[in-house]
Steps between C-alpha positions, in 0.01 A plus 500: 500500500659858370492751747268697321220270579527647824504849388245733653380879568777602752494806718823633646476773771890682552510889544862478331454492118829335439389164720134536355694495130734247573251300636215513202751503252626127671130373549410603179752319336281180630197604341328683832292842357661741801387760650659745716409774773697728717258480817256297704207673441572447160570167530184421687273704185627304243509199684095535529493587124697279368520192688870417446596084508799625738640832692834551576542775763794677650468514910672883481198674346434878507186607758352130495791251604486141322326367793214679476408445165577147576249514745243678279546268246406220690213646636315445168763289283719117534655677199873366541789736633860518475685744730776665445696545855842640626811274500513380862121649631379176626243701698393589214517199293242333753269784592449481118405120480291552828297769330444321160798418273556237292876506470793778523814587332788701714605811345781496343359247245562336206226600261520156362443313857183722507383395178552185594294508850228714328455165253502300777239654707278555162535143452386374822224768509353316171540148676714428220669223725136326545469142294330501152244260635328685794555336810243512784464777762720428762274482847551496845202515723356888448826623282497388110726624224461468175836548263296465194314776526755691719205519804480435888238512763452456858178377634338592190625825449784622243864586634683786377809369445843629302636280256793384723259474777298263289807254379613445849181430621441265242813367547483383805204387464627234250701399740309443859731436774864541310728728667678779311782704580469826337779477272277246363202714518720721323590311174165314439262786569736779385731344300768689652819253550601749724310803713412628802285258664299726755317582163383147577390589896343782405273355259391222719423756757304695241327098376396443913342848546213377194470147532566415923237546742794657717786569356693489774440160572530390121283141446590464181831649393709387762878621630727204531764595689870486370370483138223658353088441480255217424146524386291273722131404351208614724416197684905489642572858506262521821768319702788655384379871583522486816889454479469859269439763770692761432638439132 
């Protein structure tokens, strides 16, 4: 598959012209139609007009900071993001993926590695990585996901989840009861061979706050201490949440 089957309607949101140009000029060159604005109120307008596939947004924004249009966005939107945050800010890094965002690159970047994330999160945003032949919902008591059409619920009820959110989720859910490191969680979810791997913690926080009764006494994704997390079905997560308090 080309890269340019993943191509898609890209917004990029940098208030210096020569990252927004380097940056379109790179994801252009894989087919994306990009867009760029200077601001987050901009960003947020032409995000409601145009319903971009993808927005990649600079945390060091003029009036409106990154965050907050993060935040805005996924009020309304799962529309993917890709920030773009300081060399070295891991503050930053994970206030971003608390608030909403898909992925990050560190400034400075190669233009190329952000092409190359910005396919990747396209691609699992399409469930390209779903079979040909439709498999069944996955289910677990209350909680089903469907990676054919891309879909959860709880108790009836959709879940607004990101894209990554989704694939992890679904992930484990393939595999009930198999401890992962997050290195592990890392490379099959990500496909990062190498990364910071409290992305992975943060997004299983963000997964227990909309799918645990009490997130701080997880049922169903579990901590396993000295090596990473385990998703336990329904009927056997009751007994191992008790040994959660706290996480």
């Amino acid at each position: 598959m080309s890269p340019k089957d993943h191509a898609g309607r890209v917004l990029v949101v940098d208030d210096d012209p020569t990252v927004a140009e380097v940056v379109a000029r790179y994801l252009a060159r894989d087919g994306h139609d990009v867009e760029c604005v200077a601001d987050g109120p901009a960003a947020l307008r032409r995000a409601r007009e145009n319903s971009p596939d993808l927005v990649v947004l600079d945390l060091m924004l003029p009036g409106m900071d990154g965050l907050e249009v993060c935040r805005r966005l996924r009020a309304t939107s799962a529309v993917p993001i890709v920030m773009l945050t300081a060399l070295g800010a891991e503050t930053d890094r994970l206030v971003g993926l608390e608030t909403g965002a898909d992925d990050y690159v560190t400034k400075p970047f190669s233009p190329r590695e952000l092409a190359l994330r910005v396919r990747s999160v396209l691609r699992r945003a399409r469930g390209a990585f779903t079979p040909s032949v439709p498999a069944a919902p996955l289910r677990d008591g209350d909680l089903m996901v469907d990676v054919g059409a891309h879909e959860a619920g709880l108790r009836g009820a959709p879940l607004a989840l990101t894209s990554r959110e989704f694939d992890l989720l679904a992930f484990l859910m393939r595999h009930p009861r198999r401890a992962f490191s997050r290195d592990e969680l890392l490379e099959r979810v990500w496909d990062w061979s190498f990364g910071d791997s409290s992305t992975v913690t943060v997004h299983v926080r963000r997964l227990r706050e909309k799918i645990e009764d009490d997130p701080t006494a997880p049922r169903r994704i579990v901590t396993v201490w000295g090596v990473g997390y385990r998703y336990e079905p329904a009927e056997a997560g009751a007994e191992a949440g008790a040994a959660e308090a706290g996480r």
